[in-house]
N, C-alpha and C positions, 0 to 999 in steps of 0.2 A: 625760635628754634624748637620748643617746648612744642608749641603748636603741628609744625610739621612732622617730630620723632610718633608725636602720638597717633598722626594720621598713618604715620608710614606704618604703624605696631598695628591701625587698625585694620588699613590694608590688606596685612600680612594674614590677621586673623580670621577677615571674612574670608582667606583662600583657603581655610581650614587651618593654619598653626597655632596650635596652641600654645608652642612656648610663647607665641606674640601677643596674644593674651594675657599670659599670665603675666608678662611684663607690661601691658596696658595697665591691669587693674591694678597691677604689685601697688601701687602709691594711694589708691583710694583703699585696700584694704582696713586697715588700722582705724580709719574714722568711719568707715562703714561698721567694723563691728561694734563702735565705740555706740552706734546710732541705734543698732539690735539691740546692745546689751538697755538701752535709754528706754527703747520700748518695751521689752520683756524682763528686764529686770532678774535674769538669769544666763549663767556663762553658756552653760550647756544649749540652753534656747537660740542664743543670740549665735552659734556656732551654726546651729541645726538653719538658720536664717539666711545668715552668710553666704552655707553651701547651695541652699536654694537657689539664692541672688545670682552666683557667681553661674550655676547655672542656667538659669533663664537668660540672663544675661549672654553666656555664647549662644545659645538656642537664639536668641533674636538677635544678633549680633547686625544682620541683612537689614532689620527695620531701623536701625538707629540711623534718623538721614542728620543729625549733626544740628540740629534748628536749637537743641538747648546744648549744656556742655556735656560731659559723658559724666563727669561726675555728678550734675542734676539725675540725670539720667539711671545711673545706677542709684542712686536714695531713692528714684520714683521705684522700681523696684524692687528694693531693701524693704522700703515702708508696705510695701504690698504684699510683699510674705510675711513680716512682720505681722500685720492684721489678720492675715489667716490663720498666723500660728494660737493669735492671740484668742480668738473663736474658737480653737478647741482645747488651751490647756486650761487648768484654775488663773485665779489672780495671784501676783505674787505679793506677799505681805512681811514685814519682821514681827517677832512674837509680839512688841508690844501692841499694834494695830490684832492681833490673833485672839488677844481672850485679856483677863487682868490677871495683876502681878501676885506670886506665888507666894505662900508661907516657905520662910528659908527651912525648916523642921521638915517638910514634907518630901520624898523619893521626885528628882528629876521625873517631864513628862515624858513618856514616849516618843518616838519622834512618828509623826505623820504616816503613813501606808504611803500616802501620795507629799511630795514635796509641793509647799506652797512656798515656801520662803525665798526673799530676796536672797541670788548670789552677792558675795566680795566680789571688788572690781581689781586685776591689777594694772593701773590706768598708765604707769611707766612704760607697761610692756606691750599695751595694744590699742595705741592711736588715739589718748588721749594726750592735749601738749596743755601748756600755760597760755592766758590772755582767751580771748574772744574767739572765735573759727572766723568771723565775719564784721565787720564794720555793725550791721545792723543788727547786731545779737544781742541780747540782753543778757543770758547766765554765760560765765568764764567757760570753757569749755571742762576744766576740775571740779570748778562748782558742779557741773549739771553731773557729776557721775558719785557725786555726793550720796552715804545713802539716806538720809533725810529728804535729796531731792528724788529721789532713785523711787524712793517707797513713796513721797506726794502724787507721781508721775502714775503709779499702777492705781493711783483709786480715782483717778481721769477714765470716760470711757476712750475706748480704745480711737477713733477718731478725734477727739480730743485731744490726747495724748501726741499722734503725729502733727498735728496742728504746732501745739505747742515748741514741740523739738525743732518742726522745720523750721519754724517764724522765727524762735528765740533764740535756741542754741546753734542754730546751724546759719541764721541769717537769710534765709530763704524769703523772697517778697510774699503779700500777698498774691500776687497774679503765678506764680513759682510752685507754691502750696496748692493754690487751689488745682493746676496743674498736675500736682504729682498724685491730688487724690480726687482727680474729677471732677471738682464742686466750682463753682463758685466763689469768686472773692468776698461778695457780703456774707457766703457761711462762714468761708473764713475766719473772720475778722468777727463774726459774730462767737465760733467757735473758739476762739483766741480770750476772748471775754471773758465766759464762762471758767475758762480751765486757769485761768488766770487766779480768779477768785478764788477758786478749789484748792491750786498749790498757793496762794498765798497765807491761805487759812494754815498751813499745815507746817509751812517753812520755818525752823528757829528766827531769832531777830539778826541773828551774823550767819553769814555762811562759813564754814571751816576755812577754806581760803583766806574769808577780814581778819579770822580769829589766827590763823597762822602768822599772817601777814603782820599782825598787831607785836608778834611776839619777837624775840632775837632769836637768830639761829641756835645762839647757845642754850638758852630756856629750852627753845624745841627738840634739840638735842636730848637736855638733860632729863626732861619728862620722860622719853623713849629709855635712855639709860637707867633710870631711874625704876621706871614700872618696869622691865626687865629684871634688874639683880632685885629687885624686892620678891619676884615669882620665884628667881631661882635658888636665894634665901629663906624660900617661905615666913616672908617678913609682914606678915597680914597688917604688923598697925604702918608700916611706910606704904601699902598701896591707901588704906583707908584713909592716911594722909591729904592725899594727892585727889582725894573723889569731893564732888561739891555733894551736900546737904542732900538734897533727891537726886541721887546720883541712879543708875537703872544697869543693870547687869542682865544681857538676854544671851542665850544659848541655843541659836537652831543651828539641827534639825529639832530639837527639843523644843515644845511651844511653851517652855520652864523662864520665866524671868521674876526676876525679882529688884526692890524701889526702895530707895535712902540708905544714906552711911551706914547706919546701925545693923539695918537687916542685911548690906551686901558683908560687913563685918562678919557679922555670926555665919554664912555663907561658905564665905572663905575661910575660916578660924574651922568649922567642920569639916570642908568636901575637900577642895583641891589645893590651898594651902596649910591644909593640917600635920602636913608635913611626912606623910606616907608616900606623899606622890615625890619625884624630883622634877622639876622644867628645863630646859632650855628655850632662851627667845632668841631667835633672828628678824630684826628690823626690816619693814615694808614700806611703802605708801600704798594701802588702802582703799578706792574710793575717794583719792586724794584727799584721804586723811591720813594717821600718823596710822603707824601700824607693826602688829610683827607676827611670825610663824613659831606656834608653840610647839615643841618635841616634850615626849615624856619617856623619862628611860624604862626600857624594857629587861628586866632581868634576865630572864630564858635567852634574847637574844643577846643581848651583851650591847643595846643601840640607846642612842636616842631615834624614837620612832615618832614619824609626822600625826599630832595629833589635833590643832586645832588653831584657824587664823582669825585673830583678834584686828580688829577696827576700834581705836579711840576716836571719841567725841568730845572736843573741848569745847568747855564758856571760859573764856581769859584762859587764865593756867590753870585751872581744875577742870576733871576728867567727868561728865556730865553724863556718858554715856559709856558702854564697852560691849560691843559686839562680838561674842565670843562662836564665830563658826566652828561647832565641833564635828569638822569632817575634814579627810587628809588629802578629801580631792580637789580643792585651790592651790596645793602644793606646788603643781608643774607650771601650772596657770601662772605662777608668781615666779618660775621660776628657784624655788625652792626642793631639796631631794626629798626623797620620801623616808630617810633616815637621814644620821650623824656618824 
């Protein structure tokens, strides 16, 4: 039944309707962007990708004779604006791959002219699910939007990189892959190899998922509740509780981070929990990690106003990492307002 509605929707479309279109693609959207944001490692990019897709996509809508599925079919060209896009922006990176870690005494850095940094992913809201995409995939499909995997992914070259997604995350065969980028199955598979190494070098020993997965709902709970009312008590010694030994506090757009208990302490105890500032958190999932949206109250206007979404990194129940995006434009992304 599935089979024939989408013939009929494609019918419809090659006769020029576009609402039949948009109901062909409506169901591959969600893991098409899920596939942009895999490769470019930015919301905005992976948007800019999309729209491409969706267009070339009705533009050749006449040459699609049906020999692979339609959803192969759109990843082949997903992956292919993808890599053009990928030729002319920078690489995307998080601060700590950027430069090394900062004296906490010294002024935040400037943020970039040009943005290089990984975006936050909101993986709830756009076509990331739990488990596998495919029988033959290696990373969970949360796993692969991980930013630990997110940032292994961009110091791949850029064919490498769709290599890797199609094989692994998406389950794509060899003969599939080589397919969708013209090559060869021995480059393939030879290209599979290489990128293999690259992101295994770079991977933590758990992914967020085992590490979630290891924990009870309640713990995970309480971590989120927890590093929450501690920000909005400005309770500096209950988050420094909660951080492992070399725990890492980064903040882009700012290429500013800083490494271990002591110095994220002193950090906080001066800037943003010194208690000048007030917070409010609103709880996320992240990058299918734990996550929340910080507001800071604005006097003049009388709000809390959207000022920065955080990404935790656990190892067991300590907080190993915290990706502090200080920009209030993943707000909508996540489905969050731009005040309170």
């Amino acid at each position: 039944m599935i089979a024939v509605n989408e013939q009929g929707l494609l019918d419809q479309a090659r006769g020029g309707d576009e609402d039949a279109f948009a109901r062909l693609v409506s169901p591959h959207r969600g893991p098409l962007h899920a596939h942009c944001y895999r490769m470019l490692g930015s919301l905005a990019d992976a948007e800019d990708a999309m729209q491409e897709t969706l267009l070339r996509a009705w533009r050749a809508l006449d040459s699609f004779e049906g020999r692979s599925s339609l959803s192969s079919w759109l990843y082949r060209i997903a992956t292919n604006s993808c890599l053009r896009l990928i030729e002319r922006r920078p690489k995307r990176v998080l601060p700590i791959d950027y430069g090394p870690p900062a004296d906490p005494h010294e002024a935040l850095g400037a943020p970039l002219a040009e943005s290089v940094w990984i975006d936050p992913y909101p993986d709830e809201r756009l076509g990331v699910e739990d488990g596998l995409a495919a029988p033959d995939a290696r990373y969970e499909q949360r796993e692969s939007v991980e930013l630990a995997f997110i940032a292994a992914l961009q110091h791949l070259p850029a064919r490498q990189r769709a290599v890797l997604i199609l094989r692994e995350v998406l389950g794509f065969s060899g003969d599939e892959v080589a397919d969708v980028l013209d090559t060869t199955t021995t480059s393939v598979y030879s290209a599979l190899q290489r990128a293999h190494k690259a992101v295994d070098e770079r991977l933590p020993e758990r992914s967020q998922q085992q590490t979630l997965r290891s924990l009870e709902d309640d713990e995970v709970r309480r971590i989120v509740e927890d590093y929450v009312d501690a920000w909005e008590r400005a309770d500096v010694d209950k988050v420094v509780a909660m951080l492992a030994e070399d725990a890492v506090i980064a903040m882009p757009p700012t290429p500013t981070w800083f490494r271990g208990r002591d110095v994220l302490a002193q950090f906080l105890r001066d800037r943003p929990m010194s208690g000048r500032l007030r917070w409010r958190g609103i709880p996320v999932r992240a990058n299918g990690q734990l996550g929340m949206g910080f507001y800071q109250w604005d006097e003049e206007r009388g709000a809390w106003v959207a000022h920065s979404l955080t990404a935790l990194t656990l190892r067991g129940r300590e907080i190993a990492e915290i990706q502090a995006f200080l920009t209030a434009e993943p707000f909508e992304a996540f489905g969050l307002p731009g005040s309170l």
